[in-house]
N, C-alpha and C positions, 0 to 999 in steps of 0.2 A: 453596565446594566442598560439593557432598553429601555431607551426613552418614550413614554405616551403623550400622541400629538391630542390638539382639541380639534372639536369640529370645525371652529374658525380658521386654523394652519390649515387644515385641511382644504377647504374651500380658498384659500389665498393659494395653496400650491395649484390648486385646479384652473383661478385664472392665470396666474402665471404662466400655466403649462400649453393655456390657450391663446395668450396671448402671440408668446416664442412660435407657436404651430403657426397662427397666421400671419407672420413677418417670412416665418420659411417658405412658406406655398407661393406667398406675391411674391419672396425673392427670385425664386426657381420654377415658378409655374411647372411644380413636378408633384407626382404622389410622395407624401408622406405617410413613416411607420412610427408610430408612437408609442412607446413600450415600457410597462411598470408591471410590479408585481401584484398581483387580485390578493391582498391579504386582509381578513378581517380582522375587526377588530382597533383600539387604540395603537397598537403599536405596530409601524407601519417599518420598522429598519433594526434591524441586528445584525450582527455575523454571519447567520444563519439564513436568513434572507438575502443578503450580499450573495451571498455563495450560490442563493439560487439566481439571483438576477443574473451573477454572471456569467451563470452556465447558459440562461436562457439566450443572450444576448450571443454567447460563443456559437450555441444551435441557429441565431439568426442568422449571422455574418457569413456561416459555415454555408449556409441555406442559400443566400443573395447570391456566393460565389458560385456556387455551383450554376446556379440557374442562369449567370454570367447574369446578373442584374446590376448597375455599376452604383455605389455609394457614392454620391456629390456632398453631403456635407453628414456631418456624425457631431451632436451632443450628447453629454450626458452630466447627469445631477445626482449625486449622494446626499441627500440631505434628512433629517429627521422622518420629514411625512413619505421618504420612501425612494427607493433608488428608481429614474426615469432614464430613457434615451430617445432621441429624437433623429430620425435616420432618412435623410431627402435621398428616395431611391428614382435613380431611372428606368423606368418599369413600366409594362402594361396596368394599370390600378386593380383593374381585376384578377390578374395572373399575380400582383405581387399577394393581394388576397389571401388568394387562393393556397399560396408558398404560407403565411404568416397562418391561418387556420390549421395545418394541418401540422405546424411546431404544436399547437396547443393541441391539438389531440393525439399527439404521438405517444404518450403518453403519462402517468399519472403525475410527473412533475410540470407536463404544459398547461393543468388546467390549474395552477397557477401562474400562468403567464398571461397577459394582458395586450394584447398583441391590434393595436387600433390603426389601421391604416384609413389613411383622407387623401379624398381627390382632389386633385390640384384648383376644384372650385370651392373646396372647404366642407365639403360634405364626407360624414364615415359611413364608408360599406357596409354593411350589414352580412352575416355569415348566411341570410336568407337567399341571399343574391347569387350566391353557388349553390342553392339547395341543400344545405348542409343545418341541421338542427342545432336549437340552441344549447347556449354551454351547461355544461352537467352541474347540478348542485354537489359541492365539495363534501355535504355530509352522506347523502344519500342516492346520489346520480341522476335523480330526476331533472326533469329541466328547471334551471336554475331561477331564473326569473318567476318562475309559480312557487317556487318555494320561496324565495327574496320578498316577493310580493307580500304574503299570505304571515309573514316572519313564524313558518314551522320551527326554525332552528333559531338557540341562543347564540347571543355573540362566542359564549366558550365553549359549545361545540364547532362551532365555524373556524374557531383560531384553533383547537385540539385537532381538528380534522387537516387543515393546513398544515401547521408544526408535525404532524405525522406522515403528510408525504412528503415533505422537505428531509425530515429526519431519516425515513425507510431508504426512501432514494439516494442518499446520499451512503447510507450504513452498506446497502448493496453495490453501489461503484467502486467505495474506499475497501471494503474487503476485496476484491477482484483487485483492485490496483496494488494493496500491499501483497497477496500472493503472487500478482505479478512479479514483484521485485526480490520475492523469498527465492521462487525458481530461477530467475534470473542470476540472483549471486549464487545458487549450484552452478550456473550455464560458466561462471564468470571465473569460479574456484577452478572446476577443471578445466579452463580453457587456459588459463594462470599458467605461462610456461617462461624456464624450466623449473621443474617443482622434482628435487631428491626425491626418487623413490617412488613419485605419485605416477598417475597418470595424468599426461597434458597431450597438448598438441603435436607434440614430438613422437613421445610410444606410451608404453604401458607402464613404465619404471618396472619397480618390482611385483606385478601381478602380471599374472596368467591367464585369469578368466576373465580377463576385462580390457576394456577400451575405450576412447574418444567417445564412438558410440554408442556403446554400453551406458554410457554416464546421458549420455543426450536420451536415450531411450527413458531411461529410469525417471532423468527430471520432467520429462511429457505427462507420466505418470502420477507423478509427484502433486502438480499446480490442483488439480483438485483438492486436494488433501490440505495444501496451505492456505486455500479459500476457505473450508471446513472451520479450520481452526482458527482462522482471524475469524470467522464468523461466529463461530463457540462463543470466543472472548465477550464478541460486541454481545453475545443474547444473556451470556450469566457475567456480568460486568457487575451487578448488583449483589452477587452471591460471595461469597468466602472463595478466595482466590483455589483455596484446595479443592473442591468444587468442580469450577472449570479445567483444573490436572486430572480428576476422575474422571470426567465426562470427555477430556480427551484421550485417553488410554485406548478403546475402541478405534477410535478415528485412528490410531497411530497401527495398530493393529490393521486396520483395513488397508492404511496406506503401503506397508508390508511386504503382504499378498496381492496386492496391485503393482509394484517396484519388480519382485519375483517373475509374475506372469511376462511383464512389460523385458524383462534381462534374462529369461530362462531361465528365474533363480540361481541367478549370482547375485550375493550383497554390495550393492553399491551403496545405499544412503541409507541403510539399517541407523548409522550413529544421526546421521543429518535429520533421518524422518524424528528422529527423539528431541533432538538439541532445537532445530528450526522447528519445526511444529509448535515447541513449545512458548518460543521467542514470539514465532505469529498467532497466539495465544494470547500473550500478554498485551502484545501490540494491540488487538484487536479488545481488549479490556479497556485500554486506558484511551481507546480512538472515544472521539466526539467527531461530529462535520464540521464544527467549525475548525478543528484543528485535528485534521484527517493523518498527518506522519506525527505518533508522538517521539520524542526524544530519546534515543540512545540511554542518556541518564534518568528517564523514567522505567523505559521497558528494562533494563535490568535488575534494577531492583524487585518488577514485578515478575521477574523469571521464578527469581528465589522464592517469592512470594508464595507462587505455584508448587511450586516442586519441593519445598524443602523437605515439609512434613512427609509427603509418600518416600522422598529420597530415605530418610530417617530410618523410618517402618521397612522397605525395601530392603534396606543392611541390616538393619534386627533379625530380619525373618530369614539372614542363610544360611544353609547349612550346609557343610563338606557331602557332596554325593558325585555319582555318576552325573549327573544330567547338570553340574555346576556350570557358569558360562568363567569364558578368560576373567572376563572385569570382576565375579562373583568371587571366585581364586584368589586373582590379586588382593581383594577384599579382607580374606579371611588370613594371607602368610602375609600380607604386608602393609593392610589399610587404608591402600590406595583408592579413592573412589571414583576416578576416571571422570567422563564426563557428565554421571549422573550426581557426584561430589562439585563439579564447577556448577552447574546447574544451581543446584541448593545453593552453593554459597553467589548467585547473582552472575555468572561467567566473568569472576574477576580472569579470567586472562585475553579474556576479550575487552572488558575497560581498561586495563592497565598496561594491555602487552599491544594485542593486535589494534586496535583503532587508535590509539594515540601515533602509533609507528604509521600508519595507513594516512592518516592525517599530514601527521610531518612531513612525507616524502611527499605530497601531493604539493604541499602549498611550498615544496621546493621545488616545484617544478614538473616532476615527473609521471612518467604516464599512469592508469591505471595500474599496469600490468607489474610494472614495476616495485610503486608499490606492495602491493599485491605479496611481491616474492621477496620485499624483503620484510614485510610482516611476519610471513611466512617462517622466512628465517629466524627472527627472534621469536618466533614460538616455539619451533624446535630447539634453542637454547635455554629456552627457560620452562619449558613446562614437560610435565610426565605425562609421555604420551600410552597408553597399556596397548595403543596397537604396534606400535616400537617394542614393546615388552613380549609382547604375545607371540612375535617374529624372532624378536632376537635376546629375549630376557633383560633382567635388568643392564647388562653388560652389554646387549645393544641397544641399549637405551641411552646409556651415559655417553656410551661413544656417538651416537648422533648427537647427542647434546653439546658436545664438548665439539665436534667437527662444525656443528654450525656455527658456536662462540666464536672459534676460531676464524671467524671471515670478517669478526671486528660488528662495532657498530655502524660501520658506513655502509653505502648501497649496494650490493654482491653484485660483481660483473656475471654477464652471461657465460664465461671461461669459468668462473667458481665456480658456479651456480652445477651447471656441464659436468665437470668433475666431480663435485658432492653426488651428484646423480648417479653416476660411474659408480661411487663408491657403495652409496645404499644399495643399488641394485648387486652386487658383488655378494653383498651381506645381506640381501635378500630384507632388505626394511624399508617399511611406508608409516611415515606418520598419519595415518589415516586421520586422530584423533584431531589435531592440531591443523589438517584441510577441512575440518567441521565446523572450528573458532575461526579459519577465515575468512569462508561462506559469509559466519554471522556476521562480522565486521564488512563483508562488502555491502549486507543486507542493509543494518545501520546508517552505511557513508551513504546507501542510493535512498533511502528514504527521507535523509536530510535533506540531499540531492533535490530529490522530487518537493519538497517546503519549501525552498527558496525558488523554485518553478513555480509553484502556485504562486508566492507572494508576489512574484515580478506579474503575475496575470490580470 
């Protein structure tokens, strides 16, 4: 929980913070940048804060280099009254200014950034001095100082209106970045080679209307759509998990007709836009900024969460006609419920088949890729795939099950792997179902991936 500083911490941090600035200026007769977050209010340091410092401070550093400005010395303090840095640049004073002004107005996250550069005689610039107007008040945009003055605003609108662009800004990166990583494990699944049956990098297995290509086309297509949907999550996160599965049915629909246009309708990621959509649903449910990738073990259970009920409803309401689909068939002669059954039940074969297997071979060593294919492998041993069914009936269902058991539990050489492939395409089968579970599970491993990237920042 945040801790509230008093006005005394407060006023000790500030000589503190004055005193350090005028030991740095004598040391190096250089400009300094002095850098905290403008937060009102008692509580000057949280998560949430952290997170924005250290984005401001990445925008700094990011800034210096470019403009090839050299850092000589770099502190910095985490403490209660609020995260500080203190940055001896070699720099024109005015041009580093002018560089530190315009992080803070880039936009609605710089104006909380506090960005104070001094001249190497101990005097601070002023934003006057570039002709550039003063800083905007955080509730109402006016200039900040005549509202500061005048105290128009409470402290808890000053802290509501901070905590909401920390909050917005953050909800907007982290959606983009988990979509990122949804398309990314499509890019990662069909690039997965050799994969029985699929398409890789190699050919087309056993399809005809598709390709390498076709698949890269489709997932171009796609990234809006898994933005869409982690963004759903984060705005009905509040609402009944069923809720946000309604309110994404549309988006998944759109996404479709967009995948079609994008492959001259061929289905490529018909099962993917359903299964992943809905994973970056729950992700985006259970996301907060402070802890932007939630866990493998959280977003599963909140898949189920999502889906069960419509799954339920969905199998109640089929009936034997013309217009039935394969999955709807299987339903009805043999109550299989394919992926929208793993779904409802949390994608137990993705926590218990593919990401534990995915895991294991990593942390023996091996590449992604490999991984990858021998997850792959005990998916096709263990789980009923209905796009195996729908190609080759139950009877080519069992027999890819049983040929993949057959390669053992250990890592399938590229010579098996070669062969199996031979053989499904002979037999004209693709487990399309079971390259859907291990997309998700790439999704998963890269979003862990990217948390322990953050933690190390």
């Amino acid at each position: 929980m945040a801790q509230e500083v008093t006005l005394m911490e407060m006023l000790d941090a500030r000589e503190s913070r004055v005193f350090r600035q005028t030991q740095l200026l004598e040391q190096h007769k250089l400009p300094l940048v002095s850098f905290s977050m403008n937060i009102p209010g008692p509580i000057k340091n949280s998560p949430l804060i952290r997170r924005g410092f250290r984005e401001g401070l990445s925008r700094l550093t990011d800034a210096l280099r470019a403009a090839r400005f050299a850092v000589v010395q770099w502190e910095e303090k985490d403490a209660v009254t609020g995260c500080e840095a203190l940055l001896v640049v070699r720099a024109d004073p005015l041009a580093l200014k002018s560089l530190c002004a315009e992080l803070e107005d880039r936009d609605s996250l710089g104006r909380l950034f506090d960005l104070d550069v001094l001249h190497p005689d101990g005097l601070k610039l002023d934003r006057e001095e570039l002709g550039k107007p003063p800083r905007a008040c955080l509730v109402c945009g006016a200039a900040g100082k005549g509202c500061a003055s005048r105290r128009l605003h409470s402290v808890p609108q000053l802290q509501k209106a901070a905590w909401t662009i920390l909050w917005d800004h953050f909800a907007r990166e982290d959606a983009l970045r988990l979509a990122s990583q949804a398309a990314r494990a499509l890019l990662y699944e069909v690039c997965t080679t050799p994969k029985p049956g699929l398409v890789d990098r190699l050919g087309n297995g056993s399809h005809r209307d598709m390709d390498l290509f076709t698949f890269l086309d489709s997932t171009s297509s796609l990234l809006p759509y898994f933005h869409k949907a982690v963004s759903l999550g984060q705005e009905t996160a509040s609402l009944p998990p069923e809720e946000t599965f309604r309110r994404l049915r549309p988006l998944g629909l759109e996404a479709e007709r967009n995948m079609a246009a994008a492959t001259g309708g061929v289905n490529t990621h018909k099962g993917a836009i359903f299964s992943m959509g809905t994973v970056c649903a729950a992700a985006g449910r259970l996301w907060t900024p402070e802890r932007p990738w939630p866990p493998a073990e959280e977003i599963l259970p909140e898949v189920s969460a999502l889906s069960a009920q419509a799954v339920m409803e969905d199998f109640a309401a089929i009936r034997q006609g013309e217009d039935t689909t394969t999955g709807q068939r299987l339903y009805l002669t043999s109550g299989l419920r394919g992926i929208r059954g793993e779904l409802a039940d949390g994608l137990p074969a993705v926590r218990d088949i593919a990401l534990p297997t995915l895991r294991a071979a990593l942390a023996q060593g091996l590449s992604l890729e490999q991984a990858g294919t021998t997850a792959l492998i005990r998916l096709i041993a263990q789980v009923t795939d209905t796009n195996l069914i729908a190609r080759g009936g139950m009877e080519g269902q069992c027999w890819a099950a049983q040929a993949a058991a057959d390669l053992g539990d250990g890592i399938p050489s590229w010579e098996d792997l070669d062969d199996l492939n031979s053989s499904f395409v002979e037999r004209n089968l693709s487990p399309g179902g079971c390259a859907d579970l291990l997309a998700i599970a790439y999704f998963l491993h890269f979003c862990a991936v990217e948390e322990e990237k953050d933690l190390r920042r």
